[in-house]
N, C-alpha and C positions, 0 to 999 in steps of 0.2 A: 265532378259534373256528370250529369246523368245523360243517357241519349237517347233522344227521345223514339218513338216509337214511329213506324213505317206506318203510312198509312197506305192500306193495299189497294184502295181505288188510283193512286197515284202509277200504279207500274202498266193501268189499260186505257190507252187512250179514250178521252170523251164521245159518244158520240157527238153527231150535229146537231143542231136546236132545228127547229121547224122552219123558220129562214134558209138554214143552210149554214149559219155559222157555230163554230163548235162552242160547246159550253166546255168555260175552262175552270168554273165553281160551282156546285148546286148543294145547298143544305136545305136537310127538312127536319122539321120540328124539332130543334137541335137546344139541348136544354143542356147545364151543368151547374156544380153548385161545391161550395168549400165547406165539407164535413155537411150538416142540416141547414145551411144558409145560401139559398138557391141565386144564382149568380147571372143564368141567363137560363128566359123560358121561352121555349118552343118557336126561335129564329130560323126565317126558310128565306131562302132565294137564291135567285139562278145567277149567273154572270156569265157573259158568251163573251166570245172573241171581241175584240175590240172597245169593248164598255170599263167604265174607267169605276172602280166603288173607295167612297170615301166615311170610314166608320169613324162617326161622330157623337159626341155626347156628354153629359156632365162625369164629373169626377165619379166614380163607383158604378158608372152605367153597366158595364161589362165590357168597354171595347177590350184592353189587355184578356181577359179573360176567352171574347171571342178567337183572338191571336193564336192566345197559345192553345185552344183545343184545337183549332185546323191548324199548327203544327204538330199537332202529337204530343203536346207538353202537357198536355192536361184532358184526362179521357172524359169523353161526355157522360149526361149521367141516362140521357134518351136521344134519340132521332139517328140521325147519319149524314155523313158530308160522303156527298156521291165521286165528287171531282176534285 
């Protein structure tokens, strides 16, 4: 079993969002793909404290795929997950 890799925005706390509540996810233009068959392109969005995200969609959408690049299991192929 492999392990996955640290992701270094994880070890500095979020700032605050413009409210006041912390953002505890924000990806920008965040792409990946298996070998030349692109998997997900250019998803961004923030998540602050308190908001609840439900990834949904047909079979082969990308959710599994969204999962495991924001665990580290699967390195992006563009963008950045900030939080």
């Amino acid at each position: 079993m492999s392990t996955p890799t640290p992701n270094p925005a994880a070890a500095h706390p979020a700032p605050p969002a413009s409210d006041g509540k912390r953002i505890v996810l924000e990806i920008e233009n965040l792409s990946a793909a298996y070998g030349q068959l692109p998997a997900l392109r250019g998803i961004s969005l923030r998540l602050e404290e308190g908001e609840t995200l439900a990834v949904i969609g047909a079979n082969g959408a990308g959710k599994s795929t969204l999962l495991k690049t924001l665990a580290g299991q699967m390195a992006p192929t563009s963008g950045r997950i900030l939080h």
